[in-house]
C-alpha positions in Angstrom: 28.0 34.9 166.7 28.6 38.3 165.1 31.2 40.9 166.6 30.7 44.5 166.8 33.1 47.1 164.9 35.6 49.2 167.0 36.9 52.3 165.9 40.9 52.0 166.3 43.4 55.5 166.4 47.1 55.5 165.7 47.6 58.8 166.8 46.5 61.0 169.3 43.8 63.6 168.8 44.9 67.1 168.0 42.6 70.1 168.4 43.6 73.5 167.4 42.8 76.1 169.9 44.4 79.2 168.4 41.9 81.9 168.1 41.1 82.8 164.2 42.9 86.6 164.9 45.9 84.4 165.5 45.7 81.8 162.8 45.6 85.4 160.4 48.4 86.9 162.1 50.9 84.3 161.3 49.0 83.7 158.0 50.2 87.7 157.5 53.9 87.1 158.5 54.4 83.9 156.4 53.3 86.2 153.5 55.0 89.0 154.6 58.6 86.7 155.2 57.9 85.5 151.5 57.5 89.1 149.9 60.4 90.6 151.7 62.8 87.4 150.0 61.5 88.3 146.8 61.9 91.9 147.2 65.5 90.8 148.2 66.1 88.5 145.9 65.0 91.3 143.2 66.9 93.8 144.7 70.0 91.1 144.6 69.0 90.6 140.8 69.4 94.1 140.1 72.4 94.6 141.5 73.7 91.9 139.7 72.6 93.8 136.7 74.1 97.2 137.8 77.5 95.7 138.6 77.3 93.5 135.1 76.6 96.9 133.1 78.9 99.1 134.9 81.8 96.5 134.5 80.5 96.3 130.9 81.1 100.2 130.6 84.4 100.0 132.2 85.7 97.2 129.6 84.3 99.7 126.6 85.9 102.6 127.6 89.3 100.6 127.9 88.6 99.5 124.4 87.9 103.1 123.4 90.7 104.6 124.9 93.0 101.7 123.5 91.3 102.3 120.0 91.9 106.4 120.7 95.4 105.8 121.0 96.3 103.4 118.2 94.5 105.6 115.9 96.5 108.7 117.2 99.4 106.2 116.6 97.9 105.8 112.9 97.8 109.4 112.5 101.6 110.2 113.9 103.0 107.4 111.3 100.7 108.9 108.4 102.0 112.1 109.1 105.3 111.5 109.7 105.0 109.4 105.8 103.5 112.8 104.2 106.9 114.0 104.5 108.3 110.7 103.0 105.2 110.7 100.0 106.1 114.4 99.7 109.9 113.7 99.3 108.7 111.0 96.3 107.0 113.4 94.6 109.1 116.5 94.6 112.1 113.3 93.3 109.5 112.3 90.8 109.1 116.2 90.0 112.5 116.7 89.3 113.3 113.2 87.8 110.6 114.3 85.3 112.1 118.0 84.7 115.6 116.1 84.3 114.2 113.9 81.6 112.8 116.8 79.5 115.8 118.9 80.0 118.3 116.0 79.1 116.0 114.0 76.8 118.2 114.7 74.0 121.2 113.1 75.8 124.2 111.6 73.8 127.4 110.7 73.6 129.3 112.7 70.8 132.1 110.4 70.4 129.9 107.6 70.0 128.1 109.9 66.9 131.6 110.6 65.5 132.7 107.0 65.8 129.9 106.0 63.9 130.3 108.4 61.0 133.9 107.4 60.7 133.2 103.8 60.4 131.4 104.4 57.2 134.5 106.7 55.7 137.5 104.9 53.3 140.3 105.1 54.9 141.5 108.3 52.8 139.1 110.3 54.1 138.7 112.4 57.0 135.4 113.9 59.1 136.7 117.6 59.6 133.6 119.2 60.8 129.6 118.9 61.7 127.0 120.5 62.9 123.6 118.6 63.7 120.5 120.2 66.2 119.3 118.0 68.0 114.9 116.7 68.1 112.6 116.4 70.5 114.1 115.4 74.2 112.7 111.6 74.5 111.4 111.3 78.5 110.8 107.8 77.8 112.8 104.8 76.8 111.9 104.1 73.2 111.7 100.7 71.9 114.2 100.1 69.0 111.3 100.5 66.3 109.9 103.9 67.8 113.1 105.4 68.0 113.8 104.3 64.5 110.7 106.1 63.9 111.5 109.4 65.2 114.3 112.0 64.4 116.8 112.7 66.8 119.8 114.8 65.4 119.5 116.8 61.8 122.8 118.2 60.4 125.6 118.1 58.2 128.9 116.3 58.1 132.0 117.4 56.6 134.8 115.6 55.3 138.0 116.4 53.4 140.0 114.2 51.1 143.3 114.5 49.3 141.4 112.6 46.4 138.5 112.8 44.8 135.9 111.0 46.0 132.7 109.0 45.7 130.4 111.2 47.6 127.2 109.6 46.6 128.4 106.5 47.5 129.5 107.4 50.5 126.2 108.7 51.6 125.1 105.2 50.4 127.5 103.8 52.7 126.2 106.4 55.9 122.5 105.0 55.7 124.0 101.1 57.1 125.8 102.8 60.2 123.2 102.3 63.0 120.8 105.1 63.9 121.2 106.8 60.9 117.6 107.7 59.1 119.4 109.2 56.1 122.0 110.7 54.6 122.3 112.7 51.2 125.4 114.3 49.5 125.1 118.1 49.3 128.7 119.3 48.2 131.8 119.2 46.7 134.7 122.0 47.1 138.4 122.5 47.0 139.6 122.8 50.3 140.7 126.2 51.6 143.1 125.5 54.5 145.0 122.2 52.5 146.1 122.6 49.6 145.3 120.0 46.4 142.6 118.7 49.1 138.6 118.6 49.0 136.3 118.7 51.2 132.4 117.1 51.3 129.0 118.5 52.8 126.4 115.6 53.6 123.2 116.0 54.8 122.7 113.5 57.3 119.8 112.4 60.1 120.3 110.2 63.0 117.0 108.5 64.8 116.7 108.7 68.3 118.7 105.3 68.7 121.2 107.8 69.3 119.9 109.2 72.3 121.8 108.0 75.2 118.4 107.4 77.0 120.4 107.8 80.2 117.6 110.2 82.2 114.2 108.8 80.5 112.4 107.0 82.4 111.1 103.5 81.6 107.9 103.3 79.3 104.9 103.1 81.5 106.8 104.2 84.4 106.5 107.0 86.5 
């Protein structure tokens, strides 16, 4: 025996009686809700953007004003050190004028000392007369000032004997700093009686220089 098919529903009909001007009304306002949040939200967005560059501004022109003054800083110290770099220079200046004016520095006991180291012990240095080369603004090594001439004179001696002058003037040439020395003359003396006296020609290097105001080689 065969059964006829029923039609079963879970839920109860619903039938939508809102007229069609209705149903587009609130089809309006949903759209309308949704473009006024995302004209908000795109207003909120460039806000955001606004506040982010102005803060952005306000951090640079810290930076700016921070790097204005350190530099102003910069320029107060390199001013204040223009006095300082000046000061150098004008010492330098006048460190340099020094060392040409006093170039030809020595000692004149030291020159007499060594002269008399070379003489018997009969015989006395009574007189000299040297001129002095060119000013050395440098320290000189021991071979350039060996090199160059540094006092050019004459020596005189006196003797109550006759003497050896060539071998004296032999006997200058080993004394330190002296470049050469030659005899010249030989004459009774005119203030001592039964005495003589001796002219040698003698040069001194610039070993003799008391270097005391040159300044180092290579330096300033």
């Amino acid at each position: 025996m065969s059964r006829a098919a029923t039609l079963s529903y879970n839920a109860a009909p619903r039938v939508n009686l809102l007229p069609a001007s209705e149903r587009a009304r609130r089809e309006r306002d949903r759209l309308a809700g949704r473009w006024l949040w995302a004209v908000f939200g795109a207003l909120v967005i460039a806000a955001l953007l606004v506040a982010g560059a102005w803060a952005w501004n306000q951090l640079a022109q810290q930076e700016l004003a921070a790097e204005q003054q350190r530099t102003q800083q910069l320029v107060t110290e390199i001013a204040a050190l223009s006095e300082v770099s000046s000061a150098i220079a004008t010492e330098q200046d006048l460190s340099g004028y020094l060392a040409e004016a006093m170039g030809s520095d020595l000692a004149w006991g030291d020159v007499r000392t060594k002269i008399e180291s070379a003489l018997p012990a009969d015989v006395s240095l009574i007189g000299f007369s040297f001129v002095p080369g060119a000013p050395s603004t440098t320290v000189l090594g021991e071979e350039d000032a060996a090199g160059t001439v540094g006092l050019t004179g004459t020596i005189t001696l006196d003797s109550p004997n006759t003497i050896d002058i060539a071998s004296i003037s032999r006997q200058l040439r080993t004394v330190g700093a002296v470049a050469s020395s030659d005899s010249n003359a030989i004459a009774e003396s005119s203030t001592t009686e039964g005495h003589f006296t001796y002219t040698i020609d003698v040069v001194f290097d610039q070993g003799i220089y008391s270097g005391r105001f040159a300044a180092e080689e290579g330096g300033q």
